[in-house]
N, C-alpha and C positions, 0 to 999 in steps of 0.2 A: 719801686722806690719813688717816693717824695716828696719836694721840699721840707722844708722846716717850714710849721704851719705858720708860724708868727710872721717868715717872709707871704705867706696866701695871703693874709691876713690885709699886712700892710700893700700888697699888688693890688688890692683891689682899688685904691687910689687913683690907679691908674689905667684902669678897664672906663675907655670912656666913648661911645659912637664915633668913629671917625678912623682918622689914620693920624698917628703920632712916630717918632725918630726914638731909636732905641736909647737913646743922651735923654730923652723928653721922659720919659717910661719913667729909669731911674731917678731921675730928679725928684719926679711925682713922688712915686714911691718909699723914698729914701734911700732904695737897696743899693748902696753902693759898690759892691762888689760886682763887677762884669759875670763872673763866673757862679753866681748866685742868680743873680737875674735869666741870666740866658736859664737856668735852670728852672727857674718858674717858665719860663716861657715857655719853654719845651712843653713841661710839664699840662699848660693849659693846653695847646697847640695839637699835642699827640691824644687829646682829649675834646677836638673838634670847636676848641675856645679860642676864635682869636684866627687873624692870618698874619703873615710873613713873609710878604712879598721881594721883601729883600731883606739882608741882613742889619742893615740897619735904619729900617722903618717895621712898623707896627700897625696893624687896625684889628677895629674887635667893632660888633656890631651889638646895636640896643640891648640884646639879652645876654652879652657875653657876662659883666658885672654880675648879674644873677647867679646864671650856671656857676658861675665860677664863686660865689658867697656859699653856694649849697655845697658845693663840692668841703670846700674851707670846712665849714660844718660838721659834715662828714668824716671829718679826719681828724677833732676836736676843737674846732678852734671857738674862740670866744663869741655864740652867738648875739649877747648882746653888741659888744665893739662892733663885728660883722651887718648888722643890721642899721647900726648907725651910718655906714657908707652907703648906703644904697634908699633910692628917691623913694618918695612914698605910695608910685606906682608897684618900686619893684618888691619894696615891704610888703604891699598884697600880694603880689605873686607866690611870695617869699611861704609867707603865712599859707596859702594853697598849696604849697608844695607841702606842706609838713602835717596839714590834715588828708595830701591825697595817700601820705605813706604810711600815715595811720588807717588807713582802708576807707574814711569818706570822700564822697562826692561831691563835686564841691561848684561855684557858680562865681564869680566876679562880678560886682558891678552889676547888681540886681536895681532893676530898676523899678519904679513904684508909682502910679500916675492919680490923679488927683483928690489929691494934692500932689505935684512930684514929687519924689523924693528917691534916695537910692541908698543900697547897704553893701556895703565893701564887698564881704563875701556872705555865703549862705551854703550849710555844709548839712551835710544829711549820712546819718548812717541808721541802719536797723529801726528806723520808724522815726529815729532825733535827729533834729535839728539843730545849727546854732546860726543864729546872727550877729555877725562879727561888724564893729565897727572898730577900724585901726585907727590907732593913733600915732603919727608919727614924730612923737615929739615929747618931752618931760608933760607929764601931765598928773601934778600931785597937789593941784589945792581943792579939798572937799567943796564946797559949791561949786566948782567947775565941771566937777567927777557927776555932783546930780544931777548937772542940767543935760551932761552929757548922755546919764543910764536913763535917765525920763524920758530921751529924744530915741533912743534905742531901743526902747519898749515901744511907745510910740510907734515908730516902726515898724518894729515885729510884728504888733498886733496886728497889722495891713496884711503880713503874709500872711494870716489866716485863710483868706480868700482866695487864696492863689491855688495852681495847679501844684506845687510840689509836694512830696508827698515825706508829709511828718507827721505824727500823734503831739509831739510836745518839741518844742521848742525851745531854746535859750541864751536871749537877749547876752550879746556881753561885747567888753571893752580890751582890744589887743593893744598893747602899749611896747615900748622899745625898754623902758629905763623902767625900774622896778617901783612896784606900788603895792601898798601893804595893805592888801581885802580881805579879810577873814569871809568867809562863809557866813550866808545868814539868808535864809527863806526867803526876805524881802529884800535881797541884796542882788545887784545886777553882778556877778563876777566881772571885776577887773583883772586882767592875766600879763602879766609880763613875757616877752618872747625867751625870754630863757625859761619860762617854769610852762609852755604852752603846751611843747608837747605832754608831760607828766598831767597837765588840766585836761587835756585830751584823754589820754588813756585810761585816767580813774572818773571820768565823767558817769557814767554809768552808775560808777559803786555810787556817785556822792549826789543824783538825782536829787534827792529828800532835802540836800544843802544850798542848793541855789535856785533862782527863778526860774520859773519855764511859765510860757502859755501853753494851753493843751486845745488841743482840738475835740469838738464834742463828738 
């Protein structure tokens, strides 16, 4: 049994490093029902989220907010609203969690030297690649989007040289709030986190539809 996902939802408000008073929780939260809250609580708690040192104090540590947005996830809850609570650390994490459950492998915070530079994540399955750079925040005006997939490409192309092992590759833009990219050869996909895993799982079919570099 539970919660009500919309109570996960809005708890994660209140998932934050430290130790907080169970009056503190709720307020964050909204949840005002006592008998609601202690229910999430349980609920995270009996799921290794979170301690409870006493009944009415709280702590939850750096990764509890995460575990606890995937868990949300999981149970149906509103990926996008869910991703908008959480920093844009944990949105990469976030984003790796949901290519490693699609069966890739995956790298954070790839780093790239000179020139420096670095790409969010880098995710390989059966020979493909992708180069992800997140974005955690609205990002909907066309010249911002180019100079963005330019800098991405750009990028990618560095990992040519590199020791990971891909045939092809493809450059692309993770975003929180939805953006309207059609398909097109010369088009960097832009993905919104709620249509990411479905960009995930038909990658394959739609190769012929989006950018890739290839390896010789």
């Amino acid at each position: 049994m539970h919660p009500n996902v919309v109570l996960l939802e809005n708890s994660l408000l209140g998932i934050s490093d430290g130790t907080m008073t169970f009056d503190c929780f709720r307020e964050i939260t909204g949840i005002k029902s006592m008998i609601a809250a202690n229910e999430v609580l349980k609920y995270y708690l009996d799921r290794g989220i979170g301690k409870r040192p006493h009944k009415a104090l709280l702590s939850f540590s750096s990764t509890d907010r995460l575990k606890a947005s995937i868990l949300a996830v999981r149970l149906g809850g509103d990926i996008v609203k869910i991703s908008q609570y959480l920093s844009w650390k944990d949105f990469e994490r976030f984003a790796s969690e949901i290519l490693l459950n699609c069966g890739f492998r995956t790298m954070n915070n790839v780093r790239l030297t000179k020139p420096s530079a670095e790409i969010d994540i880098v995710a390989t399955k059966s020979h493909v690649g992708l180069s992800i750079d997140c974005k955690h925040w609205a990002c909907d005006r066309r010249q911002g989007l180019i100079v963005y997939t330019r800098k991405q490409i750009q990028r990618t192309e560095r990992l040519i040289g590199s020791s990971i092992e891909f045939k092809k590759v493809v450059p692309m833009l993770l975003t929180i709030f939805p953006n309207h990219q059609l398909y097109a050869s010369s088009a960097v996909p832009i993905v919104d986190i709620n249509k990411f895993r479905g960009f995930i799982n038909e990658l394959e079919s739609n190769m012929d539809k989006v950018f890739c570099i290839c390896r010789d």
